[in-house]
Backbone bond lengths (Angstrom), bond angles and torsions (degrees), N, CA, C in turn:
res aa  C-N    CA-C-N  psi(-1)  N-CA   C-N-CA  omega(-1)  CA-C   N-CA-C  phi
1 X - - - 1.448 - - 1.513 109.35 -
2 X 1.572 112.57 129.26 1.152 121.40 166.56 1.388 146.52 -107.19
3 X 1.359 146.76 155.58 1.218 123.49 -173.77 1.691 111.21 -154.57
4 X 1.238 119.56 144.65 1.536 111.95 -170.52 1.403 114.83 -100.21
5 X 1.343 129.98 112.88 1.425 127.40 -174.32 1.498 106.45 -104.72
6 X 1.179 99.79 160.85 1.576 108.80 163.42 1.480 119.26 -132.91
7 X 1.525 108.27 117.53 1.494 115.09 -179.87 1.318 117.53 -84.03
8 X 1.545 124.03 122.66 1.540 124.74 178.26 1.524 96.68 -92.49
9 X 1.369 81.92 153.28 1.517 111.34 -177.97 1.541 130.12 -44.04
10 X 1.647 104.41 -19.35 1.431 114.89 147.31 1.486 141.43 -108.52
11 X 1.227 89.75 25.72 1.392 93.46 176.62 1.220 130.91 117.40
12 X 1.277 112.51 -9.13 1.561 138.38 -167.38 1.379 125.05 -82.68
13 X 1.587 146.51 130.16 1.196 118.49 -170.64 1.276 102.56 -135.97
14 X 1.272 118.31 164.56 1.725 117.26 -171.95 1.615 98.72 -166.31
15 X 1.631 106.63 144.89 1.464 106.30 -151.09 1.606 70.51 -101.75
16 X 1.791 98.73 148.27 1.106 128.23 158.05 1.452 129.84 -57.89
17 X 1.615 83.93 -86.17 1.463 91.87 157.59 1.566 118.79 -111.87
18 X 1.318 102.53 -160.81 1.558 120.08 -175.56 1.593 101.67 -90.39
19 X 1.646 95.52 151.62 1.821 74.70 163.87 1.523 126.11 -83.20
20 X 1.797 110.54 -171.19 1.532 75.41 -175.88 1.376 97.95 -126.97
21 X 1.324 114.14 142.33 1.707 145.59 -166.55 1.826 99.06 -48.85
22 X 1.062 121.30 77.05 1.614 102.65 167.21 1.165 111.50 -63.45
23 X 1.490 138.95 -49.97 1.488 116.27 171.39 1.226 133.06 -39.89
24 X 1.541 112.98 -9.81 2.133 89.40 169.69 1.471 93.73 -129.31
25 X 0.998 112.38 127.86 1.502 115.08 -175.64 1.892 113.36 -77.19
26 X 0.826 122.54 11.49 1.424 138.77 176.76 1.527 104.71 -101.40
27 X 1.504 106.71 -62.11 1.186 99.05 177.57 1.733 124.21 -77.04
28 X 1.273 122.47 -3.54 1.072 139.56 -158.39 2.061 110.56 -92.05
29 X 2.190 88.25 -29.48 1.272 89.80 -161.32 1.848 90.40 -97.91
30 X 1.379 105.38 -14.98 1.441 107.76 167.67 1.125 115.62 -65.82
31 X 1.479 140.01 -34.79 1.431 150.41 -134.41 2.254 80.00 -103.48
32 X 1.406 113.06 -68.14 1.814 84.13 166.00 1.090 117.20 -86.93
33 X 1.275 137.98 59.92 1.195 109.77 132.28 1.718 107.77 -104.33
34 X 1.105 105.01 -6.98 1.792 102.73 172.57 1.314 103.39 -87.92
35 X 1.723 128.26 -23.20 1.495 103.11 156.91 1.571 123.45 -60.07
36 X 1.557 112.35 -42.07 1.577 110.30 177.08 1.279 111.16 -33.96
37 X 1.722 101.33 -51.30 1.788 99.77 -160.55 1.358 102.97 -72.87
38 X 1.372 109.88 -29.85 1.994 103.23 -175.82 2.028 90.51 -66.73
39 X 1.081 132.73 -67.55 1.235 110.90 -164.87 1.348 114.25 -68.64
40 X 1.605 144.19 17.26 1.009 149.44 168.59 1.776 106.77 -86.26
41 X 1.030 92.96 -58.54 1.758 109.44 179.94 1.457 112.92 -69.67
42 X 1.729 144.63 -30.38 1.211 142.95 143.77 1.763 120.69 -61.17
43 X 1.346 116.06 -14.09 1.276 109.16 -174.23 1.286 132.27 89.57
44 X 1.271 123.49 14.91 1.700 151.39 173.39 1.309 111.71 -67.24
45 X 1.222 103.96 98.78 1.584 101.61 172.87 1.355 122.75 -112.03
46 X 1.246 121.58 10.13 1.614 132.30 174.02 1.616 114.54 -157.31
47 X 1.607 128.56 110.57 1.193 136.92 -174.74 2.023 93.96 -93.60
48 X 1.200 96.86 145.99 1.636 120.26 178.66 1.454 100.36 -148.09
49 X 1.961 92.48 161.77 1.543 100.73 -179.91 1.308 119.71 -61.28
50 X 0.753 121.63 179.22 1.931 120.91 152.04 1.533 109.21 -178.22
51 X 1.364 123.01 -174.15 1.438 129.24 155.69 1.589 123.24 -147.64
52 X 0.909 87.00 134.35 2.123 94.60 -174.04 1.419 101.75 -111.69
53 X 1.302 105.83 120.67 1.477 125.97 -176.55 1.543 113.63 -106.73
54 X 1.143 117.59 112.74 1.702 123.33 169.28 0.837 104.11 -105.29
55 X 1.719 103.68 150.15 1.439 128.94 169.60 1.332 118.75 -149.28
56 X 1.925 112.75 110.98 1.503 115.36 -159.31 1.556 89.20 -141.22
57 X 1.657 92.43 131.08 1.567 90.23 -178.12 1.288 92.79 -152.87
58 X 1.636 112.63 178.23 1.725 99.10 -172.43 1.339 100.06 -89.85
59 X 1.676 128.09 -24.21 0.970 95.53 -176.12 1.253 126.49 -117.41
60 X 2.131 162.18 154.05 1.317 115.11 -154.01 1.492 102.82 103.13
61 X 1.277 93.02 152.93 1.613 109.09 -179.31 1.953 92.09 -90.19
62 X 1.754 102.41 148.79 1.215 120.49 -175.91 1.823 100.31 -115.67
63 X 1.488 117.60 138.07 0.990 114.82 171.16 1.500 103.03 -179.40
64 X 1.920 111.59 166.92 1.469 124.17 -152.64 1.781 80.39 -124.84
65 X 1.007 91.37 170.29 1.557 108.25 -165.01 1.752 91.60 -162.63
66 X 1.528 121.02 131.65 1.405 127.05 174.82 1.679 104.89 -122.78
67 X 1.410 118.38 115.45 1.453 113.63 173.67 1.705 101.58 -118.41
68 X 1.024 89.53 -179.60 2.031 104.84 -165.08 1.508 80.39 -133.58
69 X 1.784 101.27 131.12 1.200 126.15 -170.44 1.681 104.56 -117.78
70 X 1.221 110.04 -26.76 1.688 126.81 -170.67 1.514 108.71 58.84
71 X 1.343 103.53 -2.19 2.235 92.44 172.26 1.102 82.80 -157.88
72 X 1.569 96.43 154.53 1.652 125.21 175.50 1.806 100.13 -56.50
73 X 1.907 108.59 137.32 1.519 100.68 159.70 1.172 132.99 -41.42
74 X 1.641 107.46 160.54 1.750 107.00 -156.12 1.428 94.84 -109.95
75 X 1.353 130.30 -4.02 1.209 127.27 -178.97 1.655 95.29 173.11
76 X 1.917 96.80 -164.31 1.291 98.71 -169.65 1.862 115.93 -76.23
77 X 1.372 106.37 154.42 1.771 99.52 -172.62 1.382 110.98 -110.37
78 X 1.101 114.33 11.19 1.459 111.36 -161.30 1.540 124.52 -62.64
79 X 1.267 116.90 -35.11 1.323 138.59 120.83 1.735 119.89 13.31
80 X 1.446 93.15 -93.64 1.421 127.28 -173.42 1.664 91.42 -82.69
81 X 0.855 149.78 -5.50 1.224 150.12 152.17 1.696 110.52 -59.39
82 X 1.175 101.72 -59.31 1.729 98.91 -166.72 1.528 92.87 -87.65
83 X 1.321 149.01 -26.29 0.960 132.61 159.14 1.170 126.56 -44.84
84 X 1.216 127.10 -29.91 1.787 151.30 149.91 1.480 119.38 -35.59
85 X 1.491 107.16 -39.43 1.138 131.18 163.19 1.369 127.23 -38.43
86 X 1.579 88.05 -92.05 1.418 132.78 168.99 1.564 107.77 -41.06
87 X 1.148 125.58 -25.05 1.504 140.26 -174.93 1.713 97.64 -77.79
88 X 1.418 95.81 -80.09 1.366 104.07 171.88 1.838 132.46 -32.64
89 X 1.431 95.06 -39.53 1.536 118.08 -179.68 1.532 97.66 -64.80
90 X 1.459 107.58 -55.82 1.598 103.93 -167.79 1.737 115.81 -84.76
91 X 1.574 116.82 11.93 1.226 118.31 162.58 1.750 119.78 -94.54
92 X 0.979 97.82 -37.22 1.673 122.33 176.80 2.114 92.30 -74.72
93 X 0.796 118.17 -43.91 1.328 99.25 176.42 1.486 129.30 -84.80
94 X 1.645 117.55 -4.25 1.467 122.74 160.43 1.843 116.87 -51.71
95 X 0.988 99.56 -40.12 1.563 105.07 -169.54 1.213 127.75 91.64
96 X 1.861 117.20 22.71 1.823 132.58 179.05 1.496 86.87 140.55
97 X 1.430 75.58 152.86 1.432 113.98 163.72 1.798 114.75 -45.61
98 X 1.414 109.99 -45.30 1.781 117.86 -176.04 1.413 103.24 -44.86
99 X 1.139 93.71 -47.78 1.924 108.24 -152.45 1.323 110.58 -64.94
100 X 1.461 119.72 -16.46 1.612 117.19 145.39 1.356 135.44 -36.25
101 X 1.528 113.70 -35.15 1.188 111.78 179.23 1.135 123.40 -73.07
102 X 1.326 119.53 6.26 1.488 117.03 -158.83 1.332 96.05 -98.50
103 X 1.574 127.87 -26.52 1.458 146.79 -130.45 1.420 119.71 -109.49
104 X 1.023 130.82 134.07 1.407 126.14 -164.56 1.712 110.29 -105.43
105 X 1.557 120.64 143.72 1.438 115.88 -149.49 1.906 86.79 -146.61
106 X 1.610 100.92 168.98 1.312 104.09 170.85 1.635 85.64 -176.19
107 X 1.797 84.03 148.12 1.237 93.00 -156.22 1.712 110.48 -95.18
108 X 1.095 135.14 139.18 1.384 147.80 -178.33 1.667 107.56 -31.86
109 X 1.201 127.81 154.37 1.412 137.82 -130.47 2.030 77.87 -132.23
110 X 1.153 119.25 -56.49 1.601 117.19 174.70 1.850 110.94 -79.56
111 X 1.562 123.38 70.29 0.768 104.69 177.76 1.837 96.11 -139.88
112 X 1.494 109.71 170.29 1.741 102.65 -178.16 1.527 94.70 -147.71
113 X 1.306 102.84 146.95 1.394 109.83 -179.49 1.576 100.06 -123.73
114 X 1.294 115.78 128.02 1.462 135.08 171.86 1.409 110.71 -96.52
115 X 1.595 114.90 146.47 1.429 91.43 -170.46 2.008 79.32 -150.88
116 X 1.524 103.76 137.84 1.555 96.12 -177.95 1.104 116.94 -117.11
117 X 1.719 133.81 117.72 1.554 117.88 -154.90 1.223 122.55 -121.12
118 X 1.175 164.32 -177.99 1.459 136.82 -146.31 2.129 85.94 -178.27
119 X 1.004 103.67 138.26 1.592 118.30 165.83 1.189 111.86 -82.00
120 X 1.431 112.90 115.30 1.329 131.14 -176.23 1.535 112.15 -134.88
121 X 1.560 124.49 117.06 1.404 132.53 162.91 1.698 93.40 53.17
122 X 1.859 120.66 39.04 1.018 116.15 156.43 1.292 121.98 93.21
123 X 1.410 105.16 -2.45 1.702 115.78 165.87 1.531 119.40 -152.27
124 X 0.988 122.58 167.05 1.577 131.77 -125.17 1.869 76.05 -109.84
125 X 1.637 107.36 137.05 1.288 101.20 170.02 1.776 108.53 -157.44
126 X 1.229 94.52 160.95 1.572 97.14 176.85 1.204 124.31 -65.51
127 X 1.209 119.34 108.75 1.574 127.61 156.09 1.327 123.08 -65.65
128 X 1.393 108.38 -61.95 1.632 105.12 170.35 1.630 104.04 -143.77
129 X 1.290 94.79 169.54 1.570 108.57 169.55 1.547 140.74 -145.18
130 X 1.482 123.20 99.75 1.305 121.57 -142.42 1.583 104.14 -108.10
131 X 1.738 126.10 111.04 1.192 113.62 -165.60 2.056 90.26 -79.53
132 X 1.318 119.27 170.39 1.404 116.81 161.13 1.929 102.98 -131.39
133 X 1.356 110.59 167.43 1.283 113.93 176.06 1.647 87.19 -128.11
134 X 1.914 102.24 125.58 1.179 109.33 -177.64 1.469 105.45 -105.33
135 X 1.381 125.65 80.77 1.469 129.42 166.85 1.201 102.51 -129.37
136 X 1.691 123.54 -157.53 1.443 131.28 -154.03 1.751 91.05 -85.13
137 X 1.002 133.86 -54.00 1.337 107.86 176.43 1.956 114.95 -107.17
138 X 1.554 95.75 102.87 1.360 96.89 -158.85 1.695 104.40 -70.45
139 X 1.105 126.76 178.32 1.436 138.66 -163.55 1.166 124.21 -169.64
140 X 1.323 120.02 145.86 1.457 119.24 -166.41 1.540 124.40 -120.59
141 X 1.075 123.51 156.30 1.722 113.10 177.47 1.655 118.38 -165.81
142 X 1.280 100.30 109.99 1.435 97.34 -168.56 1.615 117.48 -69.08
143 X 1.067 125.06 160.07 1.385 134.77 169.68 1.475 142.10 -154.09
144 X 1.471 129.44 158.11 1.322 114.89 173.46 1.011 127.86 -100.09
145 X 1.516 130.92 174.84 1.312 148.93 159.43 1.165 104.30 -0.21
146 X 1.446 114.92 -89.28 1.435 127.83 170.17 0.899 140.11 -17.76
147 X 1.287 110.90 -53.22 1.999 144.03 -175.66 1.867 87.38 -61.11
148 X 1.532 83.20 -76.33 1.899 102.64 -173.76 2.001 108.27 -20.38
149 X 1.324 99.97 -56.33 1.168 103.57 -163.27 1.818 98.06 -75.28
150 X 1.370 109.66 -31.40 1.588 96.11 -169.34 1.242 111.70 -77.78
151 X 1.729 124.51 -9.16 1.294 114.54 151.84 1.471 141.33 -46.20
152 X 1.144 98.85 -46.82 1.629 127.56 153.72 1.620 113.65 -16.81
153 X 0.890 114.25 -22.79 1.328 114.98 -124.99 1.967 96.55 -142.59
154 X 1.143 96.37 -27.81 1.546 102.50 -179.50 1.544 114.65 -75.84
155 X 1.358 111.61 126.33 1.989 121.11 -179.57 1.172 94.94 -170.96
156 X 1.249 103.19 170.94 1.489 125.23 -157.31 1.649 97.50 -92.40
157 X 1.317 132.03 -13.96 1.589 118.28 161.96 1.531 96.21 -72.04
158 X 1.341 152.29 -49.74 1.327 135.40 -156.60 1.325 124.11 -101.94
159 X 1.299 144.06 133.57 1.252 146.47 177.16 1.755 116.95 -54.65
160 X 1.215 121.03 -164.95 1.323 118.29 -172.44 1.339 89.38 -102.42
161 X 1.419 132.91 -46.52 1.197 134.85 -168.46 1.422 118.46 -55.10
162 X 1.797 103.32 -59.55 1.879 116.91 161.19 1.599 89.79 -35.39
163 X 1.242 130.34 -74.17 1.542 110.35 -136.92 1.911 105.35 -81.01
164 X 0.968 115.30 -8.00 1.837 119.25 149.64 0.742 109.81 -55.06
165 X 1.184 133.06 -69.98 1.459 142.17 -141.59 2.119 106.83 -96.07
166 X 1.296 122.09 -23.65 1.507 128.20 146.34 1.361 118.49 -63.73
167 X 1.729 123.85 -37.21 1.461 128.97 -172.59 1.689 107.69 -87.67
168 X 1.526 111.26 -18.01 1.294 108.80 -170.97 2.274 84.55 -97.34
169 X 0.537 120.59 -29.04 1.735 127.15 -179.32 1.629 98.16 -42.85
170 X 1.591 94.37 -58.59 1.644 120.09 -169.36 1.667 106.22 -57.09
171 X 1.052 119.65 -46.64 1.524 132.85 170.65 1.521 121.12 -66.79
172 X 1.197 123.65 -22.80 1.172 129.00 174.72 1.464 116.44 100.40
173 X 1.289 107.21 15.93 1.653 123.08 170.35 1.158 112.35 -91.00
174 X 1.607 126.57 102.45 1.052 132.24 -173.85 1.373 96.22 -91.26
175 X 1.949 105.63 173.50 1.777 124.36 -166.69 1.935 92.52 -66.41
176 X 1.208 122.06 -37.30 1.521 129.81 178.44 1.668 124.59 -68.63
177 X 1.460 91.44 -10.80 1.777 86.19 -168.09 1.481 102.30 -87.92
178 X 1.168 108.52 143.47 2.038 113.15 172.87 1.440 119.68 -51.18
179 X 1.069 103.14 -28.30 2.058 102.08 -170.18 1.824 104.84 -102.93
180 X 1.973 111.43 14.42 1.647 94.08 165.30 1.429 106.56 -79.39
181 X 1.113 129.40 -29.55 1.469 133.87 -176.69 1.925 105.02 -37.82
182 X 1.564 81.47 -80.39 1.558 96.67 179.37 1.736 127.28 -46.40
183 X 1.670 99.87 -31.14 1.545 110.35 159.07 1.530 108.41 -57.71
184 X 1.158 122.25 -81.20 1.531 123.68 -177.59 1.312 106.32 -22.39
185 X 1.412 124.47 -76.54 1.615 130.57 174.81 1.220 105.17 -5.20
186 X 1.582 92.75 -90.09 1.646 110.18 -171.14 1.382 112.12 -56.37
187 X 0.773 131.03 1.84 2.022 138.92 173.02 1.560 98.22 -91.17
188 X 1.273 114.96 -66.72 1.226 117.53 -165.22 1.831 106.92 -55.30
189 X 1.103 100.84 -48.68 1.582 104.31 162.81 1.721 142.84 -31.99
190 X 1.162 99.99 -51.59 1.548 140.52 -173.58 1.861 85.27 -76.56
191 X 1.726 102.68 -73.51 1.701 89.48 175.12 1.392 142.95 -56.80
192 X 1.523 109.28 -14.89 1.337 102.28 177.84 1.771 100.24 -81.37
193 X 1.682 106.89 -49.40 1.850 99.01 175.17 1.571 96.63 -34.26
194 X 1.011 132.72 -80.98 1.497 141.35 -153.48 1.224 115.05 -64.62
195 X 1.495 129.41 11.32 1.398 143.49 172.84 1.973 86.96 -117.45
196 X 1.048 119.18 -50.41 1.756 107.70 -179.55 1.694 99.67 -54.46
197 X 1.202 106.23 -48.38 2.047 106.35 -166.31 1.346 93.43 -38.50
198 X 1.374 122.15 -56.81 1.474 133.85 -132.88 1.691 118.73 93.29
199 X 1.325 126.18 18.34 1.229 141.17 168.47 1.730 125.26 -65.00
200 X 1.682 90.42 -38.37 1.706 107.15 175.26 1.401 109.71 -128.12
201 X 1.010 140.78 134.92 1.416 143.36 177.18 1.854 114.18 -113.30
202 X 1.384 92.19 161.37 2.170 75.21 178.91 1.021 94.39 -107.02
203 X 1.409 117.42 170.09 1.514 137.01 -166.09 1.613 92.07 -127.36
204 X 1.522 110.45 86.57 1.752 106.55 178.75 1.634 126.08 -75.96
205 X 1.442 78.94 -52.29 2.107 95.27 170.37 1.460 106.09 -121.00
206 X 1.259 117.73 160.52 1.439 135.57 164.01 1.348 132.68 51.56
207 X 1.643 87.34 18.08 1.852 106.10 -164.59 1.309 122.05 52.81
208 X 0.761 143.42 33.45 1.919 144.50 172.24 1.959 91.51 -104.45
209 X 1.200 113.63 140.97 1.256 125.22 -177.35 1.966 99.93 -72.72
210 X 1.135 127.93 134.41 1.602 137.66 165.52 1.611 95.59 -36.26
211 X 1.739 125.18 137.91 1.080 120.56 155.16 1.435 117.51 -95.47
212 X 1.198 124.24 2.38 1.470 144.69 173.52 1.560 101.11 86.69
213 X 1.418 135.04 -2.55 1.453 135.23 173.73 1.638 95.26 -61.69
């Protein structure tokens, strides 16, 4: 069952349409054709997967989150739902973005990295790179070179910071050069998205990655 929402700019959501009835096939084949006309009349010219996740409770910050999955769920998420949560809970409770570095992470056991490479001046190089999370609601997240390798690199002996600052070594960004700063940033960034996916998890006590329960 499906349904078309629209998220306002603060946060707000309101169903478009209805979902549509697969049990009666009359009403079912009526139910799109009033999606056609709703995406005819907004200007939609290409539908893709995705998933929009709410979270409204009385007590706690409330908020929607939209990720791109590129295929319909593979089963039930409910699971990986509150782990979604629990993700969120334990980013909002660091106190900034910095305070990642201190923190030790490892990266998910269902995950695949695609990588697309193109011949250039005689050697094979990265164009792009798309990690996926292969569970019931799969998910996607692009990344670079950099990122790629500082995954590598993530366990519960090393901090987030160690593994910047080893992955930026590896690249040829030394502790002196002007653009490790701005690397770290944008790393630290990329990891917290990729700690919300469920892509990276922290390793708080005893090294075993958080299951978000």
């Amino acid at each position: 069952m499906a349904a078309a929402l629209r998220v306002g700019r603060g946060g707000g959501v309101r169903r478009e349409l209805e979902p549509t009835p697969r049990g009666d096939p009359e009403r079912h084949a009526a139910a799109v054709w009033r999606w056609l006309d709703y995406f005819t009349a907004e200007g939609i010219d290409t539908v893709g997967y995705g998933a929009v996740v709410l979270r409204e409770r009385a007590g706690g910050s409330n908020w929607v989150r939209a990720h791109s999955t590129g295929t319909p769920p593979l089963g039930p998420a409910g699971e990986q739902i509150g782990q979604l949560f629990a993700a969120r809970d334990y980013l909002d409770g660091l106190g900034g973005r910095d305070a990642l570095l201190g923190e030790r992470f490892a990266v998910d056991d269902d995950h695949r990295l695609e990588q697309v490479l193109r011949l250039r001046d005689g050697d094979f190089r990265v164009e792009h790179a798309l990690l996926h999370l292969e569970r019931a609601l799969p998910v996607l997240a692009a990344v670079d070179a950099y990122t790629a390798h500082m995954l590598t690199l993530l366990e519960p002996g090393r901090t987030l910071g160690e593994a910047c600052d080893e992955a930026a070594d590896a690249f040829g960004v030394g502790a002196s050069h002007g653009d490790r700063e701005d690397l770290r940033r944008s790393a630290v960034a990329l990891i917290e998205h990729l700690v919300e996916l469920g892509f990276v998890r922290p390793t708080p006590r005893g090294g075993r990655p958080s299951d978000g329960a």
